[in-house]
N, C-alpha and C positions, 0 to 999 in steps of 0.2 A: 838662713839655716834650713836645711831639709829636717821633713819630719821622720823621725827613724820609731821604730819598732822593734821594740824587744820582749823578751815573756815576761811574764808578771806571773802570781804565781794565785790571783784572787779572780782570775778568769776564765777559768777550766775545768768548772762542774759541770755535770753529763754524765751520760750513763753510757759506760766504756766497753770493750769485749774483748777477751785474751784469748786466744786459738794456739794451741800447744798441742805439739808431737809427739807420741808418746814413745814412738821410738830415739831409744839413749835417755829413756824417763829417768836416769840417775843424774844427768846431766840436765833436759829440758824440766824437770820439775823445781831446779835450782833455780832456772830462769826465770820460773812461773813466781817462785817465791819472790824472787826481787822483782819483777816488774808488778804486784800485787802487795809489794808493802811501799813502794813509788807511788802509787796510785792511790793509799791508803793514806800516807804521808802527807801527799799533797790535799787531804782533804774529802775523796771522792769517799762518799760509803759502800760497803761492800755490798750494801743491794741494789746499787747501780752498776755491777760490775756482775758479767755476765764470764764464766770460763769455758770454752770448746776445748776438751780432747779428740784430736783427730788421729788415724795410724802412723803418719808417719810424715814427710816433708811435703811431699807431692799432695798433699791433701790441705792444705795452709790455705792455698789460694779462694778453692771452692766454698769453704766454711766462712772464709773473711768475707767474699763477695755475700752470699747469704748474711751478712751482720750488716754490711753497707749496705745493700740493696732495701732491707728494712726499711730504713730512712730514723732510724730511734738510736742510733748508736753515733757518738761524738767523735769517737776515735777508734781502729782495731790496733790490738798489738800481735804480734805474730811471732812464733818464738818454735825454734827447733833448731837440731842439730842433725850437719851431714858430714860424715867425718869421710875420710877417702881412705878408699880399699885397693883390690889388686886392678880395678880397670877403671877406667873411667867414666862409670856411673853416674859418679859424684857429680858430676862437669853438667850433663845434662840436667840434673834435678836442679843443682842450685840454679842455674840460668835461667830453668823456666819460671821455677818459685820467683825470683829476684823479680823478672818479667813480668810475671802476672800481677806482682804486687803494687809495683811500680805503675800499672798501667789502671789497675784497682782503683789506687789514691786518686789519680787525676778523674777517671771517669765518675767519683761521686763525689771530689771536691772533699775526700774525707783524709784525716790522718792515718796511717795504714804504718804500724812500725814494722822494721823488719831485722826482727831477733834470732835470724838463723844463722847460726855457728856455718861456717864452711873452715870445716879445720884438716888438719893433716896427718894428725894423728889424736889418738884420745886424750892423751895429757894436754894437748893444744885447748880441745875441749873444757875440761875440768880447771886450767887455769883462768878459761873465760867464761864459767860458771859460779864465779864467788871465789875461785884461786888467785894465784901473782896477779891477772889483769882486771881483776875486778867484775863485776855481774852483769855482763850483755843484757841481761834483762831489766835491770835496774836501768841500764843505761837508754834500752829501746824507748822504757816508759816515758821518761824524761825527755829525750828527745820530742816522745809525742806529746809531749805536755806543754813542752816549749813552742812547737808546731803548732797546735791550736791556741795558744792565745796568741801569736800574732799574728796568725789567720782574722782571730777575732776582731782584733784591734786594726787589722786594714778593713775590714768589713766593716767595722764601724765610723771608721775615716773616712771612710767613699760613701757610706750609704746614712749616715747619719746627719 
C-alpha cells in the first residue's frame, strides 16, 4: 500500500501574511474577511497573521515576494480583484500576477494562495466574494492550509 498524504488540520501553525488589493476594496476586503476567519478558524492567532494592503493587482506579487524572501512567514495568501473592462488590460495583469505568483511559490518552497478574481463583469465578482459562489478567500486560505500540511507531512516522511 502506498503511503498517501493528506491535510490534517493540527499541522499548520505559523505565522501567515495576506497581501490584498485595495482596488474593488468592496469586493477584496470581503476576501480578506474570509480568508482571516479561515486562518483564525483553523487555529492561527491573529498575531501571527500579518496583513499588506497594496494599490492594486499588479503589486500582489512584489509584497508577496518581500514576505517570502523574509524567510518567517509559513504561507502568503494573495487576494484581489480584476474585473475586465473595454480592452484588454485585464489579460495582461491577471497573466503576470498568476505568473509571478506561481514562480514565487516554487522559488521559496512556500505556499503562495492565489485569491485573484479574474471575472467578467462586477456581479461575477460579488457572487465570488461571499455571494452564490461562495468566498474565494475563504477558499484561497484553505487551500493553503491544506498545501502546507502535506508539504509538512512529506517533509517529514523523507527527512524524519
Amino acid at each position: 500500500m502506498p503511503q498517501a498524504f493528506e491535510s490534517q488540520k493540527d499541522n499548520v501553525d505559523g505565522k501567515y501574511a495576506i497581501v490584498v488589493s485595495r482596488y474593488h476594496k468592496n469586493i477584496t476586503g470581503k476576501l480578506q474577511e474570509g480568508a482571516l476567519q479561515t486562518l483564525l478558524g483553523a487555529g492561527i492567532s491573529e498575531d501571527k497573521i500579518q496583513v499588506a494592503w497594496v494599490p492594486g493587482a499588479w503589486e500582489l506579487p512584489i509584497v508577496a515576494k518581500q514576505f517570502a524572501e523574509s524567510g518567517k512567514f509559513t504561507a502568503v495568501i494573495c487576494l484581489g480583484a480584476v474585473i475586465k473592462g473595454e480592452t484588454t488590460h485585464d489579460l495582461y495583469i491577471n497573466t503576470q500576477v498568476s505568473n509571478s505568483l506561481g514562480s514565487l511559490s516554487l522559488e521559496y518552497n512556500l505556499p503562495i494562495g492565489f485569491g485573484l478574481l479574474t471575472c467578467q463583469s462586477m456581479e461575477q465578482a460579488i457572487n465570488r466574494a461571499g455571494g452564490t459562489v461562495g468566498n474565494k478567500g475563504e477558499e484561497t486560505a484553505t487551500a493553503v492550509l491544506e498545501t502546507l500540511s502535506v508539504m509538512r507531512q512529506i517533509s517529514q516522511a523523507n527527512n524524519g
